[in-house]
N, C-alpha and C positions, 0 to 999 in steps of 0.2 A: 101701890107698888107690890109686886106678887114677892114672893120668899126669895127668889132667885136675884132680885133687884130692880133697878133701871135701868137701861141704857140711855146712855149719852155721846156728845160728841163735843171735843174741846177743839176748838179754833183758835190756834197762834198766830201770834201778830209780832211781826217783826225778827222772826229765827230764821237761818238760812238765808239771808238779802244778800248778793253781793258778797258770798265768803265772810261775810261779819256776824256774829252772833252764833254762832255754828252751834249745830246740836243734832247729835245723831239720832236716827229713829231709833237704831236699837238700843241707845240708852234713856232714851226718853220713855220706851216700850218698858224697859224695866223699871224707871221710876213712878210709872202710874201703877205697877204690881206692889213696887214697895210702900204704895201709899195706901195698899188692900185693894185697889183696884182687878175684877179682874174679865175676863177676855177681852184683852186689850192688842187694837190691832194699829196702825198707824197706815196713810195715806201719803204718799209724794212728802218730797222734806219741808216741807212749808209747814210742818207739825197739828197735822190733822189728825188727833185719835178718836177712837172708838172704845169705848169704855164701858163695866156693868158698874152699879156702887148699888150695895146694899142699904145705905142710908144718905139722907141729903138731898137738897136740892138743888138744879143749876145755879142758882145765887149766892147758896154755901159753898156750893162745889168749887164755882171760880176762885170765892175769894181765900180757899183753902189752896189750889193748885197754884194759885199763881204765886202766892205767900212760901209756899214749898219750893216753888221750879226756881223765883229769886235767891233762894236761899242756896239751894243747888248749885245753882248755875252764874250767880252774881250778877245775874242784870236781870231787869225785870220786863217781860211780855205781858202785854195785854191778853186776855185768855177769853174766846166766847163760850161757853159749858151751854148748852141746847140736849132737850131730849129728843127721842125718835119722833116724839108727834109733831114739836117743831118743824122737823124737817119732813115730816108727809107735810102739813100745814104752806111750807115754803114752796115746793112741788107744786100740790094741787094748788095751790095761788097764783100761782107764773103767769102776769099779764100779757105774756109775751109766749104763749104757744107757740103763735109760728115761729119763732125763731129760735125753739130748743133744739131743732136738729144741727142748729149753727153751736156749739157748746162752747168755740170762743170767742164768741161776740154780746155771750148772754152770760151774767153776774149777777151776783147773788151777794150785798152786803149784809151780816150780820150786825145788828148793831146794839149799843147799850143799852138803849132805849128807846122808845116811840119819841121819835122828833115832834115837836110841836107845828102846829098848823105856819106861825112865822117862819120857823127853821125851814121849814119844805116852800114855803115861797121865796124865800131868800135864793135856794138853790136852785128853783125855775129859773129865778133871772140870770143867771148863769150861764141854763141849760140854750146854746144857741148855735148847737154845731149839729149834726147831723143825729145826735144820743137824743134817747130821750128814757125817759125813769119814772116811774112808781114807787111810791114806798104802801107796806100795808105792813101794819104796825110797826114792832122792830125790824124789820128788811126794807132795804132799799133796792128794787131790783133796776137793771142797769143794761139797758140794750145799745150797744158800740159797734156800728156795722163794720167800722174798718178795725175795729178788733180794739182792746182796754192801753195798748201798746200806744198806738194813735194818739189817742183818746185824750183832748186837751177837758176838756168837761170833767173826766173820769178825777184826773188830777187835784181839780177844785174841791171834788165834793167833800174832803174832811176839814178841809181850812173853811168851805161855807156854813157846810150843816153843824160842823161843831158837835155832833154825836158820834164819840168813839165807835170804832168798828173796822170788821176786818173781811175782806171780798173772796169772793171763791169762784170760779170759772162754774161754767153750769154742769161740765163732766164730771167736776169735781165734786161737785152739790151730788148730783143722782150716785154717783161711786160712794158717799159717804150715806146718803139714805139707804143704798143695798147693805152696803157693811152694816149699819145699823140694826136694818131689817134680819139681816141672817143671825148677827149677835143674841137679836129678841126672840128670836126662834132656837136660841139653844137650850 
């Protein structure tokens, strides 16, 4: 970690659904300031930040953000906290090339942890519609040609895999790698 920090990127789960859980960027922008966080930018209200921290790791980092945002805000979100090399790692892994120029039919789960070899056959037997999926480590990446909307597969896969996590459209993914990227470069 150079003197300036790291950059991160924190993924919410479950803010903004359906007018429920409501949480504005720009208050959530200045809650990751008021926690020292700083060039801090937000993405679409699905509360996607971009973050520098001087100390910490992603697995401190969630469990301090998420332990603050409940505190905050009175209900509690799931939080993924990912560094930049993450998401180059997520990027250059994409089993599914051809299909980045489609950015909403290709998905990108984050998830808690590397599923186990069971957990990932469980959710083949599943996989029996037109999707089909990869996981390489913690992501699960997710190709829905009629789009994740469709997508009865899409649906299953937290009730099968059973590893928390939370999905990003593939626009979404490369928008939060550049912001990343420009953040590291300040």
């Amino acid at each position: 970690m150079s003197d300036q920090g790291t950059v991160f990127v924190a993924l919410f789960s479950g803010i903004n659904v359906g007018g429920n859980r409501v949480v504005k960027m720009a208050e959530l922008r200045s809650f990751f300031e008021g926690l020292g966080f700083s060039d801090v930018a937000t993405y679409v209200q699905s509360g996607n930040t971009v973050f520098r921290s001087q100390k910490g790791d992603a697995a401190t980092l969630t469990k301090m953000i998420e332990a603050a945002f409940e505190k905050r805000w009175g209900f509690y979100s799931r939080i993924m906290v990912r560094d930049l090399g993450w998401f180059e790692r997520l990027v250059t892994e994409n089993p599914y090339p051809e299909i980045a120029g489609e950015p909403t039919k290709l998905h990108a789960y984050a998830l808690e942890r590397e599923p186990t070899t069971e957990e990932i056959a469980r959710l083949a037997e599943k996989c029996t519609g037109p999707e089909r999926f990869e996981v390489k480590g913690d992501v699960l990446y997710l190709h829905a040609p009629e789009g994740i909307g469709k997508s009865v597969f899409a649906n299953l896969i937290p009730r099968t895999l059973k590893v928390p996590g939370t999905a990003r459209n593939w626009r979404t993914v490369l928008t939060l790698l550049e912001m990343a990227g420009q953040a590291g470069g300040r």
